[in-house]
N, C-alpha and C positions, 0 to 999 in steps of 0.2 A: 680739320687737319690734326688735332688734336689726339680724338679718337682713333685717326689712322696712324699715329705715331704709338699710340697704344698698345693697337694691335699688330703691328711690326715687331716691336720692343715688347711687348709682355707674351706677346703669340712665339715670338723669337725665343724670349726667355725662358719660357716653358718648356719649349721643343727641344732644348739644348738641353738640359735636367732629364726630360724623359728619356734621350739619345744616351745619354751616360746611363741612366739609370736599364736601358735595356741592355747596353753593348759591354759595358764593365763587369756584370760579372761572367758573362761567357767569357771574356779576354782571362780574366779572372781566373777562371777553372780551368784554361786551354780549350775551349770547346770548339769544336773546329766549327768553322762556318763560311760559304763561298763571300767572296766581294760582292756580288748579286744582293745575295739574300740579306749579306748585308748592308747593303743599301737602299735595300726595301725598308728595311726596319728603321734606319734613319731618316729616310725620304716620310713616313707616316707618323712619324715619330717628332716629326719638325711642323710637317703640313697640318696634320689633322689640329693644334692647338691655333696656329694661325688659323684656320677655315671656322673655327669655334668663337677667336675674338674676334676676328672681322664680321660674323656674323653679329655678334651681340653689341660690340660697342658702334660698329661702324652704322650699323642695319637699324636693329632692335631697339634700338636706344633711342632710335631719331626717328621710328614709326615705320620704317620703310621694311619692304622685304628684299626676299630674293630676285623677285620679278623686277624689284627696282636698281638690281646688279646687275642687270641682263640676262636674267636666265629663264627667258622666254625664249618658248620654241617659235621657229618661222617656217616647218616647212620642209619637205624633205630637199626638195631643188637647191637651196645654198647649201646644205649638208654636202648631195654631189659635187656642187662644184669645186667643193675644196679637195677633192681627187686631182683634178688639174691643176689647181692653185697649188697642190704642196710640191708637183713635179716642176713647176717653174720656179717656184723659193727654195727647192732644194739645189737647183741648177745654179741660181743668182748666189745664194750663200755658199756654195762650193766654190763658185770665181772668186766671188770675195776674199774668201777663206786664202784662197793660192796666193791671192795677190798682196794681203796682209802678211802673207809668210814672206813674198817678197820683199815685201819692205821692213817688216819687224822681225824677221826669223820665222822660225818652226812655230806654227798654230796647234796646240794638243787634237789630236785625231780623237773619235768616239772609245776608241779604246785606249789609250792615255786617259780619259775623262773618268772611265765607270771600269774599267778593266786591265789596270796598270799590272805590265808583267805577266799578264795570264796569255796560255798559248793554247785553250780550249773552251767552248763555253755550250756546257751541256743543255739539253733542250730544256730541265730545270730551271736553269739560270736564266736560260732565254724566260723564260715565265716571270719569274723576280724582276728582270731591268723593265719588260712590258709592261708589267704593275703598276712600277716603282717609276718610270720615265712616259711612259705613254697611255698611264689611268692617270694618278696620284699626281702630277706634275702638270700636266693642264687643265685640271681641274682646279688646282687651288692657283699656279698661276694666273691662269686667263682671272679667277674670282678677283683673287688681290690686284693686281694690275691694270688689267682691265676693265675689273667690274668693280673697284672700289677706287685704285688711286687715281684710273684715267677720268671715271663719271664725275669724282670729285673735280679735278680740274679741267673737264669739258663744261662745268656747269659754274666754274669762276676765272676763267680763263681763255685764250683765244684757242679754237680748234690745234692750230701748229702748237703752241703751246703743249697743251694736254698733251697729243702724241709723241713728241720730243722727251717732255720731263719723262713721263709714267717709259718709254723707251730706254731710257737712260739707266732710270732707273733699276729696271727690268737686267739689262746686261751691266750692271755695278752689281748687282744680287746673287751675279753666281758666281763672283768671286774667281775669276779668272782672264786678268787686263788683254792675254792675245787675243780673246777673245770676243772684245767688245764691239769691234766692228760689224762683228757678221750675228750679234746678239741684239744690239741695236737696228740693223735692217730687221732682221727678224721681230722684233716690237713692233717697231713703227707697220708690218705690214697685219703683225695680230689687233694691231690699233685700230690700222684702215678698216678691217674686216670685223671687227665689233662695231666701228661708227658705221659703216654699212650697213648691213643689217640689223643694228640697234638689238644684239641680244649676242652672250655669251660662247651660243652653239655651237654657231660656226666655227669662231675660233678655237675653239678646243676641240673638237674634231682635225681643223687643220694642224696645229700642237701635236695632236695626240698622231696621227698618222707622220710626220715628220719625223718623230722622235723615234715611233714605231719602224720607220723605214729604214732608220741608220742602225737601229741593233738588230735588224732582217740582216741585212750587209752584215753586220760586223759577226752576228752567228755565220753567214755566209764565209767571211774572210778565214773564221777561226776552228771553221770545221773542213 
């Protein structure tokens, strides 16, 4: 637990240094730069230092590797099925979503989230959020989450356990409470879909197609 409070907090703290240290002095100069791109630059700029200390302190340190994060392939056949699985989690989190607005108000749309105030989003930009949301963001999610805080707690802890905390966790990380409801199903089902097939893959395939499909839409809505 230790190690992985390490790499949250030192992986955190690093990310946030390099994030200033890239985005201040373009602010700095006026340098124009879209929300996209930069976001990209923050999204890799936070990830890649956590993807570094989870590997060493969490991994390295205790003998283990990647393979022992889940990042073992299984197959192209659960790869497909997560083509189906992301159209039914995209359905159950869109009710979610409505229903949480019912009850708590307005839920930020994908474009309140990555594209506040923009009323275009040139195919560029589509490049940058696909990077930046649906390369860069379930790759190192599903790693830390999945393949370090849930393994951690599937291997001291009761199965519901594991999936609940590392869930929880997961939608307290991004920092935006209307949206916890439908960031938590969302876990718990990247959780199911890791203990299932016992390897990373899948769900970052499933991740990565998700995220991918809402900024297809949202170029869609904004062009």
């Amino acid at each position: 637990m230790r190690d992985l409070a390490i790499t949250i907090l030192g992986g955190g703290g690093v990310g946030l240094v390099l994030s200033a240290a890239f985005l201040f002095p373009l602010h700095l100069n006026g340098t124009n730069v879209s929300p996209a791109a930069e976001l990209l630059v923050l999204t890799l700029a936070m990830y890649v230092p956590l993807c570094v200390f989870g590997w060493w302190f969490a991994l390295k340190r205790h003998g283990a590797t990647l393979a022992d994060a889940g990042l073992r392939w299984v197959g192209i056949g659960p790869i497909l099925l997560m083509i189906p699985a992301t159209i039914l989690l995209i359905v159950v989190t869109s009710l979610l979503s409505y229903l949480t607005g019912l009850v708590f108000g307005d839920v930020p749309t994908a474009q309140e989230q990555v594209l506040p105030g923009e009323t275009s989003l040139p195919v560029i930009d589509l490049v940058w959020l696909v990077l930046a949301g649906a390369v860069a963001a379930p790759i190192t999610e599903e790693f830390l989450f999945r393949g370090l805080i849930y393994r951690y707690l599937r291997a001291t802890r009761p199965i519901y356990t594991a999936i609940l905390v590392s869930s929880l966790l997961f939608a307290a990380a991004h920092f935006t409470p209307a949206l916890v409801p439908v960031l938590l199903v969302f876990g718990i089902a990247e959780a199911l879909v890791a203990e299932r097939y016992d390897s990373l893959y899948p769900a970052m395939v499933l991740h990565a197609l998700n995220n991918g499909t809402l900024f297809l839409s949202l170029y869609v809505v904004l062009n």
